[in-house]
N, C-alpha and C positions, 0 to 999 in steps of 0.2 A: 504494500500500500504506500502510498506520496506521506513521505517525510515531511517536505520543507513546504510552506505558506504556499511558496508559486507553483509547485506542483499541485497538490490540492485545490488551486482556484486554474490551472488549468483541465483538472477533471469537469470543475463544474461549466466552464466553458465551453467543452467538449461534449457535453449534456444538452445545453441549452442548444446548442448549432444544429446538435445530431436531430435533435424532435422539430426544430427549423425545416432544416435539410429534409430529413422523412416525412415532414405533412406538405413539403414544397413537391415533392417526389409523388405521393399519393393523389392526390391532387391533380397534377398534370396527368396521371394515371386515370381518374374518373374522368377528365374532359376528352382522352381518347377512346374510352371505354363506348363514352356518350354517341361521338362521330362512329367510332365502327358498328353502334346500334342503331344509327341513324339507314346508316349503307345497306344492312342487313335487310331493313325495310324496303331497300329499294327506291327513296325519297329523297330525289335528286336535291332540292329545295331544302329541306332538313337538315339533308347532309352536310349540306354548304354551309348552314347557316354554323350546325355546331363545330366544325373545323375553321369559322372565322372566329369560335367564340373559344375554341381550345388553341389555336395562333399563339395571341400572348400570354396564354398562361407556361405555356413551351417555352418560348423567347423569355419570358423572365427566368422559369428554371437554367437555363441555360448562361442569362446574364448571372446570375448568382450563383455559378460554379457547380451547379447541385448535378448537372448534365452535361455532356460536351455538348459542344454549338454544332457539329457535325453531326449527331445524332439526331435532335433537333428537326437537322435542314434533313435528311434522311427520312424522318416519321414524317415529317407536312408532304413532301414529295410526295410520298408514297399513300399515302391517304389523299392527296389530291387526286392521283392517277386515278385509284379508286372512285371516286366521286366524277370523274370523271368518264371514266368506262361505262357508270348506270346509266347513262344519256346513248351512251353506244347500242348497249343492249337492248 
């Protein structure tokens, strides 16, 4: 266990960042959850709307370190195509 003062107040700093970091994580997780339920339905218009509404919540986890920015540009890509293919079909 942390001996010295600065050790110990960086456990609790590491605490506090970590439930930061996992509800920023979670989060972006439910607004993609949302667009691939959107997709699923088949509802072009829907789909759109929840992948404009799950955009920046991506782009912020990603400005907040919590995600690489490549991943990020990866998932909208790729959910765009998606949303983009149900007007094909």
């Amino acid at each position: 266990m942390a001996n010295t003062a600065s050790a110990r107040k960086r456990i609790r700093q590491n605490e506090r960042r970590n439930a930061r970091n996992t509800a920023r994580v979670s989060r972006m997780r439910t607004f993609i959850k949302k667009v691939e339920a959107a997709i699923a339905t088949g509802n072009k218009e829907q789909a759109a709307d929840a992948l404009r509404a799950a955009q920046p919540e991506m782009q912020r986890a990603s400005g907040k370190g919590v995600i690489h920015a490549n991943t990020v540009a990866r998932k909208i890509s790729r959910l765009s195509a998606r949303i983009k293919a149900i007007a094909a079909a």
